[in-house]
C-alpha positions as CSV (number, residue, x, y, z in Angstrom):
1,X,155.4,136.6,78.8
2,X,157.1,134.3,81.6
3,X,155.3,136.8,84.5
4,X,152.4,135.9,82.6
5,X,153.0,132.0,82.9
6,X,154.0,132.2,86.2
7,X,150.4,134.2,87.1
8,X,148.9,131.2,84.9
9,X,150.6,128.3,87.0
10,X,149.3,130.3,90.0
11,X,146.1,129.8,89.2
12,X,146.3,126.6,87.7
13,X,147.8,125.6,91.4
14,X,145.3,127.3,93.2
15,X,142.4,125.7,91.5
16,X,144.2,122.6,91.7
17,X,144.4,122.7,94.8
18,X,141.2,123.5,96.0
19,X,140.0,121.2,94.0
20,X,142.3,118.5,95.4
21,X,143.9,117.4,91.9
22,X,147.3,118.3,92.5
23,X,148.4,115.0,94.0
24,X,151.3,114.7,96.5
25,X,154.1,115.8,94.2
26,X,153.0,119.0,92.7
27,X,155.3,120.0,89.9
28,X,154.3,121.9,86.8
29,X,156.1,122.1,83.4
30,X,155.2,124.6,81.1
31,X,157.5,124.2,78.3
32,X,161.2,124.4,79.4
33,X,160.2,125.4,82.6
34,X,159.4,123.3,85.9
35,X,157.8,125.0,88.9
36,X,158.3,124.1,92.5
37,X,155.2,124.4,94.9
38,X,156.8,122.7,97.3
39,X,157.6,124.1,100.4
40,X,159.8,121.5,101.6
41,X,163.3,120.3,100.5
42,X,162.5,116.3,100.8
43,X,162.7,113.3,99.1
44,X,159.8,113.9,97.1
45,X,161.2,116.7,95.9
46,X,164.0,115.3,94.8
47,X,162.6,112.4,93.0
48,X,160.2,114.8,91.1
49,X,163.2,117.0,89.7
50,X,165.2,113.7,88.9
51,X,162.2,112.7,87.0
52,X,161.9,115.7,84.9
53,X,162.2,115.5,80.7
54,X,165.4,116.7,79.7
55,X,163.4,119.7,77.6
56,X,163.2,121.5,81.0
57,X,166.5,123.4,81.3
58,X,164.7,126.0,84.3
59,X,163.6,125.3,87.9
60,X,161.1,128.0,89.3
61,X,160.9,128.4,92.8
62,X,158.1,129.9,93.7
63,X,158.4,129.4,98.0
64,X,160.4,127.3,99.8
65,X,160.5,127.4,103.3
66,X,163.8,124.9,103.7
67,X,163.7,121.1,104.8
68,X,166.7,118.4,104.9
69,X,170.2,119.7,103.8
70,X,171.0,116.1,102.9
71,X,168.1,116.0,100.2
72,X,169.1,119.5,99.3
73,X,173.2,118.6,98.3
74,X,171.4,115.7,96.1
75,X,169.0,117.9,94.5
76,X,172.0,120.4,93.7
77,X,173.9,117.9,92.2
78,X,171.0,117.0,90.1
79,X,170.8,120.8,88.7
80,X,174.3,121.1,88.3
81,X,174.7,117.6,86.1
82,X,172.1,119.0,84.0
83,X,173.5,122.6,83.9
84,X,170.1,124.1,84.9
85,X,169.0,127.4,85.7
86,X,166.7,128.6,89.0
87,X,165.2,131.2,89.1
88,X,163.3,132.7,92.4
89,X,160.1,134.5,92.6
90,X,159.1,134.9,96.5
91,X,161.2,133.0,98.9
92,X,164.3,130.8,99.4
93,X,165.3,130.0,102.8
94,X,167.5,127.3,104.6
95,X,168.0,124.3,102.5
96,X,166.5,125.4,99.7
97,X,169.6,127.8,99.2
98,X,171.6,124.7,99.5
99,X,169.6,123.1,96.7
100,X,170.0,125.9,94.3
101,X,173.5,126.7,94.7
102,X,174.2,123.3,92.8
103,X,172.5,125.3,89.7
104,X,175.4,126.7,87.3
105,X,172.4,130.2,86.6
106,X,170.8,131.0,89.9
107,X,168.8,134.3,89.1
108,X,165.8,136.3,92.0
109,X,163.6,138.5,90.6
110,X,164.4,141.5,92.8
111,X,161.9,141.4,95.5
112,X,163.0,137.5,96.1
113,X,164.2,137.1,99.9
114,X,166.6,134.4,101.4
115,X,167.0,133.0,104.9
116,X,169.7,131.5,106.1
117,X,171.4,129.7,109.4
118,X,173.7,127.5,110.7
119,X,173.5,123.5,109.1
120,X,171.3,121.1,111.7
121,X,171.0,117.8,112.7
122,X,169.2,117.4,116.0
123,X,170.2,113.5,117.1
124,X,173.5,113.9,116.2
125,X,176.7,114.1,118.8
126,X,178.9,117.5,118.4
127,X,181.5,116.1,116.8
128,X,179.2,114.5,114.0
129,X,177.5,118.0,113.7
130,X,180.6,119.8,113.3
131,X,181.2,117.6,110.7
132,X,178.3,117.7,108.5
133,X,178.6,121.5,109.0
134,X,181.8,121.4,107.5
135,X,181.3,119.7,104.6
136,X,177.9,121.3,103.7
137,X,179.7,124.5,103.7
138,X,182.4,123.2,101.8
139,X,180.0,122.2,99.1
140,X,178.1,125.0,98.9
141,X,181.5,127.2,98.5
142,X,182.4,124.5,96.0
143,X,179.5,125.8,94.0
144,X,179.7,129.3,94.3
145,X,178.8,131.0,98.2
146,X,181.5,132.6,99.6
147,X,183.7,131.0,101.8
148,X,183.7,133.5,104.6
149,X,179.9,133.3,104.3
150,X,179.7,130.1,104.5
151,X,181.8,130.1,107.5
152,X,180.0,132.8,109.7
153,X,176.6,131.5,109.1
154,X,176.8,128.1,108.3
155,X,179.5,126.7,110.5
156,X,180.0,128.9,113.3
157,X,176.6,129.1,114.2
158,X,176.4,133.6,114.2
159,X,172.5,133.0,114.1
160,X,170.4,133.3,111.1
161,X,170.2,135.9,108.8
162,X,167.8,137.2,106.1
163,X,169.3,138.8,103.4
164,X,167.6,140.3,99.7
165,X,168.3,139.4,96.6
166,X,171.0,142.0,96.0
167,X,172.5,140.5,99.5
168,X,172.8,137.4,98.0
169,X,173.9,138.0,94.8
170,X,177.0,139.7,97.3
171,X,177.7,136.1,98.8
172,X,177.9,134.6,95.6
173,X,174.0,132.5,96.4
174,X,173.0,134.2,92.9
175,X,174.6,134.7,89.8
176,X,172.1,137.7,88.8
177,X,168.9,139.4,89.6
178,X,166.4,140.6,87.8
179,X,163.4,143.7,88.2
180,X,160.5,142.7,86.5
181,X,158.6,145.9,85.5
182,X,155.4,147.1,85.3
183,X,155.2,145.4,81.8
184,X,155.7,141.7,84.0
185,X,158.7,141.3,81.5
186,X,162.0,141.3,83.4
187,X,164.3,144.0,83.3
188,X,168.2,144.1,83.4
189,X,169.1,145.4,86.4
């Protein structure tokens, strides 16, 4: 039943969008579930998942390509006060991890696929960005990554990294992962 609202909001999106009636902050809710189609972390986005009723207890994210790990932190915080869950369907990469680890239930359907790298800020000195490094990564351990993780990819700098769901289930970025089956109901795994 949910694969079969998530293929609904699809198309809802899609004609949406074509047909330009999606507005600048496109959220869905379908029942107790909000889906992202946003493919930056931002303010917007923020401000959109503030706003939600208190009904929706899920965040779907569909994509997200990443975006300011400041706006991230605050939209984690958001899903933690509220004790949400996230679930991902396609892709989570750079801040957008950031923003889901504040989410007590962070769950990936199986084929899901995370990117991650070392915490940016272009204008600032190296002693600021050393910093801010730090205390992402000590807030992302905080809520759940692990801390040698968090070290290695986030602080140090090692490069980036892609990892699959079961990968980041490992690093503590999910609490479970899910198969959906040929029904399009999930599975255990």
């Amino acid at each position: 039943m949910r694969r079969a609202l998530f293929m609904l909001f699809v198309v809802i999106f899609l004609v949406s969008s074509l047909s330009g009636d999606v507005g600048p902050n496109p959220l869905l809710v379908f029942y107790d579930v909000a889906e992202v189609s946003w493919d930056r972390v931002d303010e917007d986005l923020y401000i959109a998942i503030r706003e939600l009723p208190p009904s929706v207890t899920t965040l779907g994210v569909v994509e997200n390509l990443g975006g300011d790990p400041d706006w991230a932190l605050k939209i984690g915080e958001i899903l933690q006060q509220r004790r949400m869950t996230v679930r991902v369907g396609i892709e989570c990469s750079s801040a957008c991890i950031g923003m889901i680890l504040g989410a007590p239930v962070r769950i990936a359907e199986e084929d899901a696929r995370f990117w991650i790298h070392a915490v940016q800020a272009p204008d600032a000195d190296p002693q600021t960005l050393a910093e801010w490094r730090a205390y992402v990564a000590w807030r992302v351990v905080k809520w759940g990554m692990s801390r040698e993780f968090a070290e290695k990819y986030l602080v140090r700098d090692s490069g980036d990294k892609w990892l699959t769901a079961r990968d980041a289930l490992a690093v503590g970025i999910l609490t479970d992962v899910i198969s959906v089956g040929r029904s399009g109901r999930a599975d255990a795994p």
